[in-house]
C-alpha positions as CSV (number, residue, x, y, z in Angstrom):
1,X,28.2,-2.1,-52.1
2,X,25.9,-4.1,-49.8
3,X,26.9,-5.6,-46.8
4,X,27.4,-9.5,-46.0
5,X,25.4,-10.6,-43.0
6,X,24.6,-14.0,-41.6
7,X,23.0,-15.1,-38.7
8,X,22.6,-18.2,-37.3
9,X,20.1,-19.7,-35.3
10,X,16.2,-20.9,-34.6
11,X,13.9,-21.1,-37.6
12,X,10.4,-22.2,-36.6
13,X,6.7,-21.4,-37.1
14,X,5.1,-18.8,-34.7
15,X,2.1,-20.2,-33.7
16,X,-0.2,-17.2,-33.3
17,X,-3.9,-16.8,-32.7
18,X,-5.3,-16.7,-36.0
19,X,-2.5,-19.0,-37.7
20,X,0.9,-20.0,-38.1
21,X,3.8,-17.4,-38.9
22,X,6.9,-17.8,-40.1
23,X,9.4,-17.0,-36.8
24,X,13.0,-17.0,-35.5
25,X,14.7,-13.8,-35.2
26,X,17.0,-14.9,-37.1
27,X,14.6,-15.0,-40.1
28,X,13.1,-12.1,-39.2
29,X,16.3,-10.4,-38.9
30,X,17.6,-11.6,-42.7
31,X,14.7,-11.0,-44.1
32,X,14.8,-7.2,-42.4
33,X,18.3,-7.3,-43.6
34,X,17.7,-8.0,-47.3
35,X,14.6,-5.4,-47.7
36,X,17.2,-2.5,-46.8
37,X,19.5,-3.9,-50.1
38,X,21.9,-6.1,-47.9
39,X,23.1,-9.4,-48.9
40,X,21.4,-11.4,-46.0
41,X,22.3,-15.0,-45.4
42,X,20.3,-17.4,-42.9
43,X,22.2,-20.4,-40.9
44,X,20.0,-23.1,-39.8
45,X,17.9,-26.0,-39.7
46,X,14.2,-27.9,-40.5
47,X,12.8,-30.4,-40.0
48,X,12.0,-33.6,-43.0
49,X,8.7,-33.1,-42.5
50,X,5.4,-30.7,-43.5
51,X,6.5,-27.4,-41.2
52,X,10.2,-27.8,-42.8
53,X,9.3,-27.8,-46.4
54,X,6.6,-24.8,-45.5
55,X,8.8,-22.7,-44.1
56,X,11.5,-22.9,-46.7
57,X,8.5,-21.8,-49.4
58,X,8.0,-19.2,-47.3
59,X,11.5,-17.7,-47.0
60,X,11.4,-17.8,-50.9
61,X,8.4,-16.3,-51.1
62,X,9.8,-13.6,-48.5
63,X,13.3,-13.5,-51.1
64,X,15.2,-15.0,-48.5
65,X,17.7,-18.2,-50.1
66,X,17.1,-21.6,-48.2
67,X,20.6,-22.4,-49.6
68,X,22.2,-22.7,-46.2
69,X,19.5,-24.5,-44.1
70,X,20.1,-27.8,-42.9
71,X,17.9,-31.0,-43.1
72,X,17.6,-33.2,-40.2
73,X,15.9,-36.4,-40.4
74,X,15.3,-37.1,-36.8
75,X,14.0,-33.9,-35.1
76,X,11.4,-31.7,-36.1
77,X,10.7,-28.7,-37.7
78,X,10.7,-25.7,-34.6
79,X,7.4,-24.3,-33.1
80,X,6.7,-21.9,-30.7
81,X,3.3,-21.6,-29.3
82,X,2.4,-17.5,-29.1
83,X,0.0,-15.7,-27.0
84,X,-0.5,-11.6,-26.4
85,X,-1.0,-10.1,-23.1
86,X,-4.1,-7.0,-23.2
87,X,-0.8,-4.8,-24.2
88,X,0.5,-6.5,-27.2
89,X,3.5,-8.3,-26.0
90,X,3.6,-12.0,-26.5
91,X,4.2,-15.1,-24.5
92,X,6.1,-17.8,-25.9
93,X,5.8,-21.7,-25.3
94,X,9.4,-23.0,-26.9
95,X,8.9,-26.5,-28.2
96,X,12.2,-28.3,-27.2
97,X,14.9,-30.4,-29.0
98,X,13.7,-29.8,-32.7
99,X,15.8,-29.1,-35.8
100,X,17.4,-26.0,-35.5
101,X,18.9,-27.9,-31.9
102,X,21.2,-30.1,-34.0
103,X,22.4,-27.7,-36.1
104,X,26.2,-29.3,-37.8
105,X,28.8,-27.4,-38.8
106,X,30.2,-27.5,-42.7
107,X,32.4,-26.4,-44.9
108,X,29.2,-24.4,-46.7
109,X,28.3,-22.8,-43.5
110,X,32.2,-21.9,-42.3
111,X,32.3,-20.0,-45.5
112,X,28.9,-18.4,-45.2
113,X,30.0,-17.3,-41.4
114,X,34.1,-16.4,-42.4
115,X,33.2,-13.8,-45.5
116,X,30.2,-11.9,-44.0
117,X,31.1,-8.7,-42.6
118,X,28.4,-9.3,-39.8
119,X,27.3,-12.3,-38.1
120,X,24.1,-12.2,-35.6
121,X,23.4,-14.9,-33.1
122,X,21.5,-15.1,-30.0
123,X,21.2,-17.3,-27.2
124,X,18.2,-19.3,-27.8
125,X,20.0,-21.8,-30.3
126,X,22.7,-22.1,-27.7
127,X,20.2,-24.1,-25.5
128,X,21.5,-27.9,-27.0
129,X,25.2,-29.4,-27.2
130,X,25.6,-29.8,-31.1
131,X,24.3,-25.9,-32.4
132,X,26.0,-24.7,-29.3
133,X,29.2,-26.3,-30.0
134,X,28.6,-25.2,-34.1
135,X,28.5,-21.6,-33.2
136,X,31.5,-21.4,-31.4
137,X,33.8,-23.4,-34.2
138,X,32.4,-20.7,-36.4
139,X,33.0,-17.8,-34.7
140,X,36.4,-19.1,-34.0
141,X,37.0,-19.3,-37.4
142,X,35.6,-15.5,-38.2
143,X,38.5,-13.7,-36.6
144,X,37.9,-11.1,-38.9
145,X,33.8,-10.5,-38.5
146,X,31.7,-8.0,-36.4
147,X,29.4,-10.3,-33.7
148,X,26.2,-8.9,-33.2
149,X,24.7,-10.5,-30.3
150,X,20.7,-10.5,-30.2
151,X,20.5,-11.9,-27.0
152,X,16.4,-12.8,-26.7
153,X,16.4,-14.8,-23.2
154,X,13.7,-16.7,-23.3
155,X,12.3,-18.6,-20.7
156,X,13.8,-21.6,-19.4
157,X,16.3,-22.1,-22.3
158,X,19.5,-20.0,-21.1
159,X,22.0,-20.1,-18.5
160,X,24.3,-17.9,-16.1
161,X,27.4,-19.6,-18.1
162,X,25.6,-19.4,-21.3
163,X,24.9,-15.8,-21.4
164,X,28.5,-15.0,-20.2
165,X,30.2,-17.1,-23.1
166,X,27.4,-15.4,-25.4
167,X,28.8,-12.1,-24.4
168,X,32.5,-13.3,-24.4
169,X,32.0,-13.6,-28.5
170,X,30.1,-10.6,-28.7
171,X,31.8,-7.4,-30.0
172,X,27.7,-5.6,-30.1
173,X,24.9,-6.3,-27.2
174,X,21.7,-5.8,-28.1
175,X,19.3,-6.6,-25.6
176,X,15.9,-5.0,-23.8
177,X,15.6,-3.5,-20.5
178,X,14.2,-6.0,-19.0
179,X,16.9,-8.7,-20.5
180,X,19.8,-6.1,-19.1
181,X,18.6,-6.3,-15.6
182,X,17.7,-10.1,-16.0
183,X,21.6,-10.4,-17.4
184,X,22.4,-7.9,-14.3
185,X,21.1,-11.0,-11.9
186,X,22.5,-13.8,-13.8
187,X,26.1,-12.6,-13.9
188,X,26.1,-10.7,-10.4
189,X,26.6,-6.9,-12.0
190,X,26.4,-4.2,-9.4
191,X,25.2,-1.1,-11.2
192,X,21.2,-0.1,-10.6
193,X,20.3,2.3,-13.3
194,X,20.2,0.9,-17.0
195,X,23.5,3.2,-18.7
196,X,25.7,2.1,-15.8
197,X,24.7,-1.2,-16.1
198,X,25.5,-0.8,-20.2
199,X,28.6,0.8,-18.9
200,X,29.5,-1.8,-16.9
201,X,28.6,-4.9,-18.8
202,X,30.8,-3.2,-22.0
203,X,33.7,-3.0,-19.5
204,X,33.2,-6.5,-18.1
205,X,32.9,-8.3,-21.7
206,X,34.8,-6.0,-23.5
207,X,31.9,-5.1,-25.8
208,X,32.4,-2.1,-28.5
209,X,28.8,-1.1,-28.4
210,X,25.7,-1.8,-26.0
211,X,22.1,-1.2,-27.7
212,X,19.1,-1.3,-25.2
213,X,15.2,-1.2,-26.3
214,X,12.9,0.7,-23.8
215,X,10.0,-0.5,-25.2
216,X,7.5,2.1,-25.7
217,X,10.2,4.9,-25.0
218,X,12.7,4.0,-27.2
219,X,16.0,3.2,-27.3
220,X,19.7,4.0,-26.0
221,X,23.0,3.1,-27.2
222,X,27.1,3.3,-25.4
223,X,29.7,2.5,-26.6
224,X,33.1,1.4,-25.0
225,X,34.6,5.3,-25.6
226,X,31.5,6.3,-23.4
227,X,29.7,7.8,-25.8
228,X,26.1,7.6,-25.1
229,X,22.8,8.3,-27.3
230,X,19.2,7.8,-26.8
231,X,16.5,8.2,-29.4
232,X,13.0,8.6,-28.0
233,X,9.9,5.9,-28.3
234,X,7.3,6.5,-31.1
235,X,3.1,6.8,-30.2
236,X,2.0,4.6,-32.2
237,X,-1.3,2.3,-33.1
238,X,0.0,-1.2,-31.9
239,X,-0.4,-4.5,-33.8
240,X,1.8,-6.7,-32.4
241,X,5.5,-6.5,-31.0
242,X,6.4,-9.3,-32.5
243,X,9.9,-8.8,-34.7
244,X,9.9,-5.2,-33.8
245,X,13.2,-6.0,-31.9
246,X,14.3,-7.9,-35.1
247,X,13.6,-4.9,-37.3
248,X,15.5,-2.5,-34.6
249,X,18.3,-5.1,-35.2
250,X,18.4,-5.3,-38.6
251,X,18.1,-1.1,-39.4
252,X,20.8,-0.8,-36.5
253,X,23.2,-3.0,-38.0
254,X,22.3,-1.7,-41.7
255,X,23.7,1.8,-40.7
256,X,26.4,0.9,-38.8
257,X,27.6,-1.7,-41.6
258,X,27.3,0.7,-44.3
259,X,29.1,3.6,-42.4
260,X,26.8,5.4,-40.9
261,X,27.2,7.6,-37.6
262,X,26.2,5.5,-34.2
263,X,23.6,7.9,-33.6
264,X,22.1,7.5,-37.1
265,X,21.8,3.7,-36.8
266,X,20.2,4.0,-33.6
267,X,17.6,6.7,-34.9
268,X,16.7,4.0,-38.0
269,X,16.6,1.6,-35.8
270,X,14.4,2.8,-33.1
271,X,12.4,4.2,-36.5
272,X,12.0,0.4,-37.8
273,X,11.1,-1.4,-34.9
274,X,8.3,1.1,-34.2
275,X,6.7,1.1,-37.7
276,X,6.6,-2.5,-37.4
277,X,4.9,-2.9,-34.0
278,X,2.2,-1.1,-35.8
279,X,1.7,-4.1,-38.4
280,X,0.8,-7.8,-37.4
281,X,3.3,-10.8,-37.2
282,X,7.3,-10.2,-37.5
283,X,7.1,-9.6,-41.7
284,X,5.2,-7.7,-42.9
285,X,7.0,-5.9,-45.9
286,X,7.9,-2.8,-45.2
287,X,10.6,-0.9,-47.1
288,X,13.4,1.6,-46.3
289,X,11.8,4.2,-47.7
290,X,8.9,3.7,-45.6
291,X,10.7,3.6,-42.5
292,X,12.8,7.2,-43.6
293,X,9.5,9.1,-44.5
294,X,7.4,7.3,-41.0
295,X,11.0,9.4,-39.5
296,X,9.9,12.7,-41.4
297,X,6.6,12.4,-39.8
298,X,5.9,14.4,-36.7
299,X,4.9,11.9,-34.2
300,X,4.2,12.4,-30.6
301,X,7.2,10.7,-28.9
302,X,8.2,9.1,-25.1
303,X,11.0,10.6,-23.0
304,X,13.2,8.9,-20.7
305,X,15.7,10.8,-18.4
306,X,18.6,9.0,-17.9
307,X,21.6,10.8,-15.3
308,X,24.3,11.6,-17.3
């Protein structure tokens, strides 16, 4: 039976070299979630205007509802301006106070949030009073509901306080390398290498599961019983890393939803996020069954040691 996920937060245009994209990893996310056979819903807001009534074509022509995405009549539609270093990644310019900023909470979106069995939020949407405040009514409402926290720190829009009361709601942690030793600054953690800073954080925020993305070499998961995996990186031909974290997300939580080992989960994961760095933008369609036959592939793989 498929699985009820939400997630709640930014919906905006990427504004990419050769034309807009639709962004947000929460849309990316949903829409990854849906393409496995999920039952993905999307939480947030547009703007009245041009961008707004684009991207709410687009996440029908992606089979994504607009059902539960809010209107507002003041603030724009969100944009972020995108540019690639000579190794893929991207650099993002965050336009400020837009839409998904003044996202309100109702009785639509408590129901949305209170029967999924998953709800995925970062800290980007956090940045503003009014969707801050909205996230926390509803996940003090979802007693009941896993909390997958994407945490995406982007610059200048999060907080020492804001990334400790992100983690405070968080049973899962998904974040990169470089966002685990950024978090390790913010919130004054002592450990130096990566899985005893996992270790830690779990123990400080009382986290069932840390998830870390090494980039090109893969991925690693603990969990609060200690139990560690790691699934090498893929060689691959890169397009763009743009909603490879999304996809990792999305096949991660796909497993792990449907009953699937941790290990597993990660492996898919790790699997999705790869096959999409080799494509451009954040969704480009790309199946399940493409992502389990690019895993039956022999690939050429990066290795990490980590001290056990």
């Amino acid at each position: 039976m498929p699985k009820k996920i939400a997630a709640f937060g930014e919906l905006l245009w990427d504004i990419l070299p050769n034309g807009k994209v639709l962004g947000g990893a929460p849309a990316n996310f949903i829409y990854r979630i849906n393409s496995f056979g999920d039952q993905g819903t999307l939480l947030s807001k547009v703007g009245n205007d041009k961008n707004g009534r684009d991207i709410r074509e687009a996440l029908r022509n992606l089979g994504v509802s607009d059902e539960n995405i809010q209107t507002d009549y003041v603030f724009p539609t969100g944009t972020v301006k995108v540019k690639f270093d000579g190794d893929g990644n991207p650099d993002f310019n965050i336009i400020t106070d837009v839409a998904y900023d003044h996202i309100e909470i109702n009785s639509e979106m408590m129901e949305a949030f209170i029967e999924a069995d998953c709800v995925c939020f970062g800290t980007l949407v956090q940045r503003y009073g009014i969707s801050k405040n909205t996230l926390r009514e509803l996940n003090h409402e979802a007693t009941d509901v896993v909390k997958f926290l994407d945490i995406n720190l982007r610059k200048k829009c999060y907080t020492a306080i804001l990334v400790e009361d992100s983690l405070r709601m968080a049973n899962i942690l998904k974040a990169n390398d470089e966002e685990l030793l950024v978090t390790k600054e913010l919130l004054g953690l002592k450990s130096d290498n990566l899985k005893e800073l996992a270790q830690e954080t779990i123990e400080k925020y009382n986290l069932d599961i840390l998830l870390c993305t090494l980039g090109p070499n893969g991925a690693f998961c603990l969990t609060k019983d200690n139990v560690f995996h790691y699934d090498p990186g893929y060689q691959i031909i890169l397009g763009d890393t743009v909603g490879s974290g999304d996809a990792f997300s999305a096949g991660f939580v796909h497993y792990y939803m449907n009953g699937k080992e941790i290990e597993d989960a990660l492996m898919f994961g790790n699997a999705a996020g790869a096959l999409v760095a080799t494509t451009i933008g954040a969704t480009s369609p790309i199946s399940k069954e493409q992502i389990l036959d690019f895993m039956t592939i022999h690939h050429n793989r990066n290795t990490v040691r980590f001290h056990q």
